[in-house]
MIDRENMAR-758887 format. One line per 8 residues: number of its first residue (from 1); their letters; for each residue x, y, z of N, C-alpha, C, O, CB. Coordinates in steps of 0.001 Angstrom, whole numbers. Glycine has a CB too. Example, Ala and Ser with C-alpha at 12.3 -4.5 7.8 and 13.67 -1.06 7.14 Angstrom:
BEGIN
1 = as = 13190,-5690,7800,12300,-4500,7800,13200,-3300,7800,14236,-3319,8465,11308,-4473,9046 ~ 12850,-2250,7080,13670,-1060,7140,12900,30,7870,13409,1138,8039,14084,-598,5725
This chain:
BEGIN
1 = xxxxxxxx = 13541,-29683,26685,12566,-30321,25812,12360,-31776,26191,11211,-32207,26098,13005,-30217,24361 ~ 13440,-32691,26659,13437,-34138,27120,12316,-33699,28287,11180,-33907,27862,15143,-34898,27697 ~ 12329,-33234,29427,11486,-33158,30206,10506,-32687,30139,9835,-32863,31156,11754,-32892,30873 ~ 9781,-31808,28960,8692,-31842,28429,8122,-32969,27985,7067,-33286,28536,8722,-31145,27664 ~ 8475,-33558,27260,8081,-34703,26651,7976,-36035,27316,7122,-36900,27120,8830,-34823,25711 ~ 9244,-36055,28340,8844,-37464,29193,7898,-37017,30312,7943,-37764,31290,10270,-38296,29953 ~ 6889,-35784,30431,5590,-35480,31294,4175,-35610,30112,3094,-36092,30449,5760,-33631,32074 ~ 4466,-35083,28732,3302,-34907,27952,3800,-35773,27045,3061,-35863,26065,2859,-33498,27463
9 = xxxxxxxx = 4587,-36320,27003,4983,-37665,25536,5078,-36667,24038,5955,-35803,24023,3129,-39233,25209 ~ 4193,-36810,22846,4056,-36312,21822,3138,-35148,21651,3156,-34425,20654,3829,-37192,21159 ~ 2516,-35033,22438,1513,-34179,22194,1993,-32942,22915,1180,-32051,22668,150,-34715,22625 ~ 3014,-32471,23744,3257,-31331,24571,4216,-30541,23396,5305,-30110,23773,4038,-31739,26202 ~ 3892,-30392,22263,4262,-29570,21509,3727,-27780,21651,3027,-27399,22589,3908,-30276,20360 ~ 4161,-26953,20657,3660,-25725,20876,2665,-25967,20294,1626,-25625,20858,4298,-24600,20533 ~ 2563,-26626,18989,1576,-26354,18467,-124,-27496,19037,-1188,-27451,18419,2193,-26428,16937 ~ 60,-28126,19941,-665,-29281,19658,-1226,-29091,21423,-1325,-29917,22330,383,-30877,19000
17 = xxxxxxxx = -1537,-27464,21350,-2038,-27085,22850,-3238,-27915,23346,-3460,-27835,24554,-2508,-25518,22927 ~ -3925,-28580,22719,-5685,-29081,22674,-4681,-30570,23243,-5578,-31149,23856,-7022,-29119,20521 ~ -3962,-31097,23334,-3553,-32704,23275,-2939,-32616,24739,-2787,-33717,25267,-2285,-33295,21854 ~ -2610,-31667,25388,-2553,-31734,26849,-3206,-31492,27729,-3662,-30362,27904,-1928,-31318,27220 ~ -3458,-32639,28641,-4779,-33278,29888,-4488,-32942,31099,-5408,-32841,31911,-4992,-34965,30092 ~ -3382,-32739,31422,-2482,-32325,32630,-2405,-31116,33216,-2395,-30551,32122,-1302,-32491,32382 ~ -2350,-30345,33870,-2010,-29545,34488,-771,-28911,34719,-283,-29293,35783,-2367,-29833,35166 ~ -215,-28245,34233,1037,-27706,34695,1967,-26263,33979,1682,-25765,32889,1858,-28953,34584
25 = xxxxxxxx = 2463,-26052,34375,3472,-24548,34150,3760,-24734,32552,3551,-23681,31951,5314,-24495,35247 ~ 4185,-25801,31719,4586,-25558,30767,2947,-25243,30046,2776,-24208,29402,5628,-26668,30311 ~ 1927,-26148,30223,797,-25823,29604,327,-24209,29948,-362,-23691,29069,-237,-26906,30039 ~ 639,-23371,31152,625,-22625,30978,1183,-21462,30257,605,-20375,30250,511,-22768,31522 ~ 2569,-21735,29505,3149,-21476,28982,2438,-21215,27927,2064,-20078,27642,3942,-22043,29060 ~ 2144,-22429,27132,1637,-22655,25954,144,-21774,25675,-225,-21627,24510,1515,-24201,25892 ~ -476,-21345,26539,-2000,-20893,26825,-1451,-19130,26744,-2229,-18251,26372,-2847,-21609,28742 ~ -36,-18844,27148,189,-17315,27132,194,-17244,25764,-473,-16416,25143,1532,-16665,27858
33 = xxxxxxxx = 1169,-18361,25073,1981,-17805,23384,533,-17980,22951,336,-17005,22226,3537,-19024,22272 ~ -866,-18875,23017,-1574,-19272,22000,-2143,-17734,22443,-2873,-17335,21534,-2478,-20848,21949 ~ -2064,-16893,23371,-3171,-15587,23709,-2614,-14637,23288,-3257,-13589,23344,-3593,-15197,25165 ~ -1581,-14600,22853,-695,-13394,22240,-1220,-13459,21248,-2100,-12656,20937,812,-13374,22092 ~ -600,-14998,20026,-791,-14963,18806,-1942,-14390,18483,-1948,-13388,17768,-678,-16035,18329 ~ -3060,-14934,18956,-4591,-14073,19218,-4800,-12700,18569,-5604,-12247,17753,-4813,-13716,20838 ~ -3548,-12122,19394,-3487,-10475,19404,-2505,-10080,18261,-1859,-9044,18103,-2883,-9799,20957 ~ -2565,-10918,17706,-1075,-10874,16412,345,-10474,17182,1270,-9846,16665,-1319,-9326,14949
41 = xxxxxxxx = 304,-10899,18312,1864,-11028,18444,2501,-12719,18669,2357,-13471,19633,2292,-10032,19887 ~ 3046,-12873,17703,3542,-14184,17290,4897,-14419,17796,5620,-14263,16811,3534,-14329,15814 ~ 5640,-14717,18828,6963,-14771,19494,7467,-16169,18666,8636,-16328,18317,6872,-14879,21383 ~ 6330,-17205,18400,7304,-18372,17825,7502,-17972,16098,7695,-18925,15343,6442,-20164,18070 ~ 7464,-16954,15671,8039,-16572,14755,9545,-16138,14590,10213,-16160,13557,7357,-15841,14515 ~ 9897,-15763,15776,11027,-15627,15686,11948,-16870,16113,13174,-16776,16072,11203,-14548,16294 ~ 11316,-17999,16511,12108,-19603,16459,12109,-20043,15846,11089,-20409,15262,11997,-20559,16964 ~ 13686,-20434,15416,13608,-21603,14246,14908,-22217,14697,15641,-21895,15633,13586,-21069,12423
49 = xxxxxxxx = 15069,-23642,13375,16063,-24525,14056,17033,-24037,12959,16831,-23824,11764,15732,-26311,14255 ~ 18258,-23912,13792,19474,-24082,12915,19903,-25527,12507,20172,-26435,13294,20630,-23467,13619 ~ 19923,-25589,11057,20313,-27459,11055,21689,-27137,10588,22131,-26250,9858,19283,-28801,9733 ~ 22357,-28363,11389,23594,-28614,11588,24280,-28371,12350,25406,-28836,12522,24064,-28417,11013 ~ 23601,-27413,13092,24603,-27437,14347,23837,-28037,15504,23211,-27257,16222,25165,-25890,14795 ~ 23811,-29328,15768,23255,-29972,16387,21277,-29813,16919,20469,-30136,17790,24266,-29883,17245 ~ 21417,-29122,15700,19640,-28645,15324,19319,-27710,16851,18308,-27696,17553,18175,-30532,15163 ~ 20726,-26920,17008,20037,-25685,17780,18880,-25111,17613,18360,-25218,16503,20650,-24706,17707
57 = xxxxxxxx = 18296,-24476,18506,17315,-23401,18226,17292,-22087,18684,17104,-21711,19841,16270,-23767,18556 ~ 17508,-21385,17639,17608,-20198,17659,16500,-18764,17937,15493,-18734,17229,18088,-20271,16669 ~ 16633,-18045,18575,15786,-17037,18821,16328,-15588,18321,17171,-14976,18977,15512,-17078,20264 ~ 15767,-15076,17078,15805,-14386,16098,16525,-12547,17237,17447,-11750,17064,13929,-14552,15174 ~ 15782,-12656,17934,15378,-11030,18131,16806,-10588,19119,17033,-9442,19507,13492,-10743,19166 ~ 17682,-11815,19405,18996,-11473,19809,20218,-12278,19336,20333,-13503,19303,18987,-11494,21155 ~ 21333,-11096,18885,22134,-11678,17649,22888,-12725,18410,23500,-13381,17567,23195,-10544,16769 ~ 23129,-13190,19614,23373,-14245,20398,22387,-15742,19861,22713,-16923,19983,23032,-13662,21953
65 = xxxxxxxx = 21374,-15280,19375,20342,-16431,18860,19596,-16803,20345,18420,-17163,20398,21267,-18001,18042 ~ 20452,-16660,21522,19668,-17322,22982,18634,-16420,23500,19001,-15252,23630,20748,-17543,24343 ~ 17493,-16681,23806,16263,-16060,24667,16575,-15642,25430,17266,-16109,26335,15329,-16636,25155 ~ 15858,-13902,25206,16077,-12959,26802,14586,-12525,26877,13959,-12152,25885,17369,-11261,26794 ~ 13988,-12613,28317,12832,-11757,28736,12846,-10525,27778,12047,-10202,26899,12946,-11295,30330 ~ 13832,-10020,28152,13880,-8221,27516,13430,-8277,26159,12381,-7695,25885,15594,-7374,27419 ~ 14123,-8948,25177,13744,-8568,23939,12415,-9461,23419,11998,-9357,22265,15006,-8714,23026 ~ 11932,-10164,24207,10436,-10734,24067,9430,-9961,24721,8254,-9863,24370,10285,-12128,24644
73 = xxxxxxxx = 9936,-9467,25611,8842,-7924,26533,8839,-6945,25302,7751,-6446,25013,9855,-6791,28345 ~ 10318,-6502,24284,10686,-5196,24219,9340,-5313,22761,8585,-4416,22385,12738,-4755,23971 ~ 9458,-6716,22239,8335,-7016,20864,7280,-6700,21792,6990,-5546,22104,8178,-8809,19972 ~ 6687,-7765,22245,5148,-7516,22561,4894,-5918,23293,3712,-5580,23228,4598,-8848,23741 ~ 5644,-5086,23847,5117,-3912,23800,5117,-3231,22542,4109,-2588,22247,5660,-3227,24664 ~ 5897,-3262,21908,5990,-2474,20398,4855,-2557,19913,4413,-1568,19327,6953,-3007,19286 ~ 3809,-4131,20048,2341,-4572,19045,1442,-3956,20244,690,-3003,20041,1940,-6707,18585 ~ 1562,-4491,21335,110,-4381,22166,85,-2856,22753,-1018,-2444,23110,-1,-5627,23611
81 = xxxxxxxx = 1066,-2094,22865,926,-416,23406,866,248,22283,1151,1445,22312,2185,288,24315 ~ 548,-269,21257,406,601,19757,-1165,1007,19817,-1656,1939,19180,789,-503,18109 ~ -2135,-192,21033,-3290,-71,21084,-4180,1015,21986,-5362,1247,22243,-3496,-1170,21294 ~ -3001,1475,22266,-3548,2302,23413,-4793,3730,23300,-5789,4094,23926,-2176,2868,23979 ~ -4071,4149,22219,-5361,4981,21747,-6240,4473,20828,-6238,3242,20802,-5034,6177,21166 ~ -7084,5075,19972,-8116,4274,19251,-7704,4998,18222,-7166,6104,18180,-9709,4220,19641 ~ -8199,3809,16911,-7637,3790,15505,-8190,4869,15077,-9339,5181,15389,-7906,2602,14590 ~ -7508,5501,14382,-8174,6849,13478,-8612,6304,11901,-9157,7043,11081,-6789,8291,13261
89 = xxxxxxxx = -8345,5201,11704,-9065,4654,10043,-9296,3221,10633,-8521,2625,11382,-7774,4647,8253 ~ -10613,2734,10118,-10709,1345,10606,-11266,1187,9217,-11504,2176,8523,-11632,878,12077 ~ -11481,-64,8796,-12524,-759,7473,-12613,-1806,7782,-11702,-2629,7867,-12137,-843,5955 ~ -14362,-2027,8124,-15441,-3231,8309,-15180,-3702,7099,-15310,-4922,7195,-17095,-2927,8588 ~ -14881,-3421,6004,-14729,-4415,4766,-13919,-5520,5217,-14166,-6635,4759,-14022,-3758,3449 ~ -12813,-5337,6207,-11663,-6338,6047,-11783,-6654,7544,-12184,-5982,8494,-10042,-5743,5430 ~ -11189,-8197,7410,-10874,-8200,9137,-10155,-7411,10114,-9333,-6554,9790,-10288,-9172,9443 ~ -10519,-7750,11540,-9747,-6880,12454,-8030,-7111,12394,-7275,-6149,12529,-10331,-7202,13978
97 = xxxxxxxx = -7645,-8168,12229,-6025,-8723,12122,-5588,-7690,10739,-4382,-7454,10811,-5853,-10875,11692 ~ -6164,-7087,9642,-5842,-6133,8573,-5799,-4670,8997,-4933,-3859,8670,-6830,-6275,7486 ~ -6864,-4451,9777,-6794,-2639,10403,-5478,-2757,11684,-4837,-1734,11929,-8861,-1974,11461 ~ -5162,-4050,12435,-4452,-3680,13430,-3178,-3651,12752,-2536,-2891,13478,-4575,-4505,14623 ~ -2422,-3997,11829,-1698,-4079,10901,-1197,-2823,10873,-221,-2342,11449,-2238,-4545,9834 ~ -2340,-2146,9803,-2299,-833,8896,-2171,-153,10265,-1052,346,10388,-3752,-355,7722 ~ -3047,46,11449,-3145,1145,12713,-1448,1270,13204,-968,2398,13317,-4340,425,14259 ~ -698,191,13449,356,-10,13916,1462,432,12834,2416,1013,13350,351,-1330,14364
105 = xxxxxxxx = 1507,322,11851,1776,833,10900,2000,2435,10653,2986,3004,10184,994,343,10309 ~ 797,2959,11108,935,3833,10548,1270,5205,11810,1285,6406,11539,-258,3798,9608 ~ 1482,4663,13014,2248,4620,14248,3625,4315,14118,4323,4923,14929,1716,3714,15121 ~ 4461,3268,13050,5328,3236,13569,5748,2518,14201,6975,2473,14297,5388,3798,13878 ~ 4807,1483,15039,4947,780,16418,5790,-945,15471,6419,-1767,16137,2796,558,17508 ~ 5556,-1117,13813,5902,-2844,14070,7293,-2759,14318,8021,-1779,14160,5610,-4030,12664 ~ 7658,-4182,14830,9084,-4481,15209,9792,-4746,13839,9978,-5927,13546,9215,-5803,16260 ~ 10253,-3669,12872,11044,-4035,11852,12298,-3989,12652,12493,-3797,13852,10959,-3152,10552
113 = xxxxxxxx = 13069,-4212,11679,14856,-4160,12166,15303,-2964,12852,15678,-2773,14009,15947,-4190,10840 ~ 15197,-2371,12063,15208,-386,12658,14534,-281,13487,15154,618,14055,14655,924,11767 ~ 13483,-500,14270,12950,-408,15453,13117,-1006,16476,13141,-318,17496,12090,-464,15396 ~ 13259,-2180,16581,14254,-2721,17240,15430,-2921,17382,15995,-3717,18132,14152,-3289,17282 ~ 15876,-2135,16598,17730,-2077,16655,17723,-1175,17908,18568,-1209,18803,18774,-1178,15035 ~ 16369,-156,17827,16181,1340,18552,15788,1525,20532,15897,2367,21422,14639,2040,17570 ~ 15360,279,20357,15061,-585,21571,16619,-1010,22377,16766,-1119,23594,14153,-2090,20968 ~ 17330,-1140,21671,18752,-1796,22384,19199,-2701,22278,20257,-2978,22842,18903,-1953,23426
121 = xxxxxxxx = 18320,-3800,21228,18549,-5578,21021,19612,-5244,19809,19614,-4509,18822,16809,-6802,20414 ~ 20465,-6130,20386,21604,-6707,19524,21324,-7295,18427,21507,-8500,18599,22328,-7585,20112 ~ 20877,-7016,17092,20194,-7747,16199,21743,-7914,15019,22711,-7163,14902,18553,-6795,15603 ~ 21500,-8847,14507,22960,-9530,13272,22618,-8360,12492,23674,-7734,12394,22822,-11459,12134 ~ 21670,-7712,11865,21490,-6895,10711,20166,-5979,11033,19296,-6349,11821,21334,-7850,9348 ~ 20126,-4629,10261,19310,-4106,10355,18787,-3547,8822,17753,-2909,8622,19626,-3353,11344 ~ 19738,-3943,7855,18563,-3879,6467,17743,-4855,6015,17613,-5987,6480,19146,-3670,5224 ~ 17196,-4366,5087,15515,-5149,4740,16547,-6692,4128,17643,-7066,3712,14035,-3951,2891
129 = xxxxxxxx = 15004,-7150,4529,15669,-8697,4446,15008,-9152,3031,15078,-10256,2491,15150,-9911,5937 ~ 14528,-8297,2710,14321,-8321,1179,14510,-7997,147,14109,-8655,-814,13799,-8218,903 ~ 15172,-6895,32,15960,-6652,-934,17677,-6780,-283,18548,-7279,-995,15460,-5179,-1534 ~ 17927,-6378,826,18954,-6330,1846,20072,-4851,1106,21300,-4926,1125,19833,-8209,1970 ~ 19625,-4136,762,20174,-2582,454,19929,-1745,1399,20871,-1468,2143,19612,-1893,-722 ~ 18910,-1254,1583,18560,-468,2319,18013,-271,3800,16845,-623,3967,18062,-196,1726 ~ 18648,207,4826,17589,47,6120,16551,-320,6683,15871,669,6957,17324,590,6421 ~ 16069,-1285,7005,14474,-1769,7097,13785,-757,8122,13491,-1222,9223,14284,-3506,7728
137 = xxxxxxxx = 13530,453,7886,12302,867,8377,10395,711,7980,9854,166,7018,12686,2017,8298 ~ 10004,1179,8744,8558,506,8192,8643,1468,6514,8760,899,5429,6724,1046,9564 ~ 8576,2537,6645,8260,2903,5337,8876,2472,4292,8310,2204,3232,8299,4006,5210 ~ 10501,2337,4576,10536,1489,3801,10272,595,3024,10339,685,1798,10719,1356,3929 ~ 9761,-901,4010,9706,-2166,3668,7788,-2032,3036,6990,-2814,2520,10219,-3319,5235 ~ 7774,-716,3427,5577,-972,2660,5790,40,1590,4762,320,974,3601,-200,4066 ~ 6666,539,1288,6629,2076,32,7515,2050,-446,7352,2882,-1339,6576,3621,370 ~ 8806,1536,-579,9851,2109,-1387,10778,968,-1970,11324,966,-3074,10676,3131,-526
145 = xxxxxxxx = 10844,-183,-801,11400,-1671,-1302,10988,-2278,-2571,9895,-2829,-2441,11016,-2720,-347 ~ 11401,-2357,-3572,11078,-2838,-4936,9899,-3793,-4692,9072,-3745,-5603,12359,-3578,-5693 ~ 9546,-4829,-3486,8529,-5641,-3621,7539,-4837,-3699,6807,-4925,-4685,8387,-6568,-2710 ~ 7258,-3812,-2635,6171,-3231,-2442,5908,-2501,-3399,4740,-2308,-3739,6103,-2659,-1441 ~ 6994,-1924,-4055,6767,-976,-5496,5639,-1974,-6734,4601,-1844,-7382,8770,-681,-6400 ~ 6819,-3046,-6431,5947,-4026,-7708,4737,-4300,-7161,4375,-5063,-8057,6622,-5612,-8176 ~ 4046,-4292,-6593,2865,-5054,-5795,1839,-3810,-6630,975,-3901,-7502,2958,-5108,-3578 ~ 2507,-2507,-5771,1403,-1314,-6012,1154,-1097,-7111,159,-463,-7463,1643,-81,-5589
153 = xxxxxxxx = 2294,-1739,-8134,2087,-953,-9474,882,-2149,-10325,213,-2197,-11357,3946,-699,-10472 ~ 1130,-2883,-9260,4,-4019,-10221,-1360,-3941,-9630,-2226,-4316,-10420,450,-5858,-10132 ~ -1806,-3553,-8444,-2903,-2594,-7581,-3831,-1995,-8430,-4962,-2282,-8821,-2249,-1363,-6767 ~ -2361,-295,-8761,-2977,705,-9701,-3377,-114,-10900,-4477,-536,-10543,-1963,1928,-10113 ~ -3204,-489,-11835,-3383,-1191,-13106,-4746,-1909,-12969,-5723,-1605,-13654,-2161,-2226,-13418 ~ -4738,-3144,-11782,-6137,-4036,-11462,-6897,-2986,-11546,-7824,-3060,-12352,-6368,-4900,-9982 ~ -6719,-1619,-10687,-7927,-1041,-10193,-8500,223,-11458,-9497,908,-11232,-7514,-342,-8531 ~ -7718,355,-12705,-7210,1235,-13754,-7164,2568,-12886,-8064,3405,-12824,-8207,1300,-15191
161 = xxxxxxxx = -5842,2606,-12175,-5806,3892,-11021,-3929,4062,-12238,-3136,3313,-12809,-5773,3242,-8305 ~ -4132,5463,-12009,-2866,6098,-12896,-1402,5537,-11583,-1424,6005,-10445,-3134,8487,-13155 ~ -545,4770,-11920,349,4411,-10786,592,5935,-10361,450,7037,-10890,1822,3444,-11218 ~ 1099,5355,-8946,1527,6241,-8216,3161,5786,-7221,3162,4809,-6472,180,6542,-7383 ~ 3768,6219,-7312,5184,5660,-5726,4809,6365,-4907,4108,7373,-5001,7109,5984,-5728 ~ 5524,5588,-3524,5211,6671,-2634,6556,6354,-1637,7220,5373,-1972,3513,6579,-1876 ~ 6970,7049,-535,7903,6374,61,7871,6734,1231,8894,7203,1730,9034,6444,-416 ~ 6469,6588,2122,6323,6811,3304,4711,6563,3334,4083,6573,2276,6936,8180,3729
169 = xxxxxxxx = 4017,6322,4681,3172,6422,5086,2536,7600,4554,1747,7649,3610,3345,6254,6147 ~ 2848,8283,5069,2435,9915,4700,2224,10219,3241,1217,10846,2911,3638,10982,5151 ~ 2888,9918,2561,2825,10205,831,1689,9030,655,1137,9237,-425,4617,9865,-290 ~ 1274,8177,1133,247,7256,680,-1116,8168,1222,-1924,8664,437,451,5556,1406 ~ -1221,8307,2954,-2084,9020,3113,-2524,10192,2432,-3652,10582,2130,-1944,9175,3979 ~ -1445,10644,2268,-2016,12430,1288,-2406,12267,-247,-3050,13042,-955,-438,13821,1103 ~ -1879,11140,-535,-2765,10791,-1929,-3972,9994,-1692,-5011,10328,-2261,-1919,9922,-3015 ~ -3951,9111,-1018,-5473,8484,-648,-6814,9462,-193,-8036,9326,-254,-5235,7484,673
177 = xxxxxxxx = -5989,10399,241,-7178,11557,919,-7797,12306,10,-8933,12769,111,-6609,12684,1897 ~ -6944,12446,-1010,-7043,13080,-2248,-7867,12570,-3114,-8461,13330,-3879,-5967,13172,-2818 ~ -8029,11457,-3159,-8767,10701,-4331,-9914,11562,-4341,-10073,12095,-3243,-9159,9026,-4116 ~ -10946,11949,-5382,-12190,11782,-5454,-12953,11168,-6109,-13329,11389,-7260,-12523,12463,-5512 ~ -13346,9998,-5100,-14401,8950,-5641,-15406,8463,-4697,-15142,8567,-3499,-13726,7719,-6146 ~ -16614,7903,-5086,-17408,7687,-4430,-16966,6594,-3422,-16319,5601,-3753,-18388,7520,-5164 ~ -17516,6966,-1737,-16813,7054,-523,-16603,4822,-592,-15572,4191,-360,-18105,8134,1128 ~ -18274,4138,-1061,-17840,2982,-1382,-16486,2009,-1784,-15908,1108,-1177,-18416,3002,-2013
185 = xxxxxxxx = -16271,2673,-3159,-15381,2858,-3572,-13529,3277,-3419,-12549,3211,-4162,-15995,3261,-3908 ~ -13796,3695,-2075,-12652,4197,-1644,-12421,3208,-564,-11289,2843,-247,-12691,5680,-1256 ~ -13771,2675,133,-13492,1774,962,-12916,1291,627,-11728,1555,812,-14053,1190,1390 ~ -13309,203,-131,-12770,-1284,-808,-11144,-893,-1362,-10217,-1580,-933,-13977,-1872,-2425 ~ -10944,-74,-2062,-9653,790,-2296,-8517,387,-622,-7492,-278,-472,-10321,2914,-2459 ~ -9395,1196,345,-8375,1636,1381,-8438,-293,2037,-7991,-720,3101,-9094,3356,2746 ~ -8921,-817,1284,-9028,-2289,2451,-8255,-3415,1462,-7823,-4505,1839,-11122,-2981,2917 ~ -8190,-2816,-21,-6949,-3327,-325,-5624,-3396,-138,-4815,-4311,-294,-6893,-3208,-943
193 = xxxxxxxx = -5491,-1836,367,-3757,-1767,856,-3958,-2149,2089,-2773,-2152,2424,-2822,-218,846 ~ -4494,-2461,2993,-4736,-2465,4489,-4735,-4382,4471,-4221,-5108,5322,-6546,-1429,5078 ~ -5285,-4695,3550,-4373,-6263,3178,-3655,-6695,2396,-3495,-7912,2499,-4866,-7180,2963 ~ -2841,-5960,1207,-1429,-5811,792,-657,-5631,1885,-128,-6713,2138,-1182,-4738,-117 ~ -255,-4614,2836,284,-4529,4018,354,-5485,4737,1398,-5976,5166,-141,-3785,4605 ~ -1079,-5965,5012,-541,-7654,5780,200,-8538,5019,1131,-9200,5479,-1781,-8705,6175 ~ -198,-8575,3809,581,-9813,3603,1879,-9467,3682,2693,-10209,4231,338,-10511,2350 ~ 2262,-8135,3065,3930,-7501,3051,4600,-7890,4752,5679,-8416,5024,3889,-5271,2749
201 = xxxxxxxx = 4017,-7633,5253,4617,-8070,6316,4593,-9842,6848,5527,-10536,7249,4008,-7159,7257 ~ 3701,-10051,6730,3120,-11602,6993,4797,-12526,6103,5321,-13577,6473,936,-11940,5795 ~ 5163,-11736,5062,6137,-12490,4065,7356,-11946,4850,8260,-12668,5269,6061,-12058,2230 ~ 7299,-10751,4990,8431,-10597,5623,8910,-11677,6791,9979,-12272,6658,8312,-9332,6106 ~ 8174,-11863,7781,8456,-12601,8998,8717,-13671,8711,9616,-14341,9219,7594,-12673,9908 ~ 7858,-14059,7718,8488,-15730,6979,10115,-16005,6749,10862,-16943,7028,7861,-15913,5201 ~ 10286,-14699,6092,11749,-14862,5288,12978,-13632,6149,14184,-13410,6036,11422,-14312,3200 ~ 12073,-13184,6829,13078,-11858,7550,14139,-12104,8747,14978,-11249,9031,12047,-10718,8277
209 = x = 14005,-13706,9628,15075,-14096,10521,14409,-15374,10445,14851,-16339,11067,15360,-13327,12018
């Protein structure tokens, strides 16, 4: 980091990509993470500083805390080869960053704990980092984790929909399919959970390493 800074001074931060004039490998650096994030794969999510121990910085996705190629390859394939075929539910109601969410999702493909435990990365823990009981698999952490329970049950109610639980992908789909209501209507429906889901996750990453 000293030799970052005594080439770009203050401005060769991650975040402050627009403030470097120069040319060089680390700016290229910075031009990969800003093209990922793009694609919703966010790698400086998993950096943060440990304070007190000489304000290390830690990298989440190996229980060592130190950066490996592997488990930064093993994420960004998990998000970007989830794309490989084409989405079977999309909704123009909501942005594209909400359907790639729900698509990946409902694949299987995000990097919860359990999925990357499954990959081979040495991770400190693999239950939900939100309630911390139970295993963090995806269905889990979107259907059965008390947050997500409470979320839905306040959903059904906004929308005067009779609650429902569910505790998988699948139990959501087979009741959503089910509904009969006019197809409008179902949109806006299916583009609410399709951004409940983001945010469920969006919070997770905040608070999950």
């Amino acid at each position: 980091m000293k030799v970052v800074k005594s080439i770009h001074g203050d401005y060769g931060g991650i975040e402050n990509l627009g403030g470097i004039n120069r040319s060089s490998t680390w700016l290229e650096c910075l031009k990969n993470v800003d093209q990922l994030k793009k694609k919703e794969v966010d790698l400086m999510a998993f950096v943060h500083k440990e304070v007190g121990k000489s304000d290390t910085w830690i990298w989440s996705l190996e229980a060592s805390g130190l950066f490996s190629v592997a488990s930064s390859r093993c994420y960004i394939d998990d998000i970007l080869c989830a794309w490989e075929g084409a989405p079977t539910r999309w909704v123009n109601l909501v942005p594209k960053k909400f359907n790639a969410l729900a698509w990946r999702l409902s694949l299987n493909k995000l990097p919860t704990r359990h999925n990357i435990s499954l990959r081979g990365m040495d991770i400190r823990s693999i239950l939900c980092p939100i309630c911390e009981v139970n295993v963090e698999y995806a269905n889990h952490l979107f259907f059965s984790c008390m947050l997500a329970r409470e979320i839905y049950e306040r959903i059904f109610k906004w929308c005067g929909l009779l609650v429902v639980t569910f505790s998988s992908y699948i139990d959501w789909l087979t009741w959503f399919s089910s509904l009969k209501i006019r197809k409008v209507i179902k949109d806006y429906l299916e583009g609410i959970f399709f951004v409940t889901w983001w945010h469920i996750w969006w919070f997770r990453k905040k608070n999950g390493f």
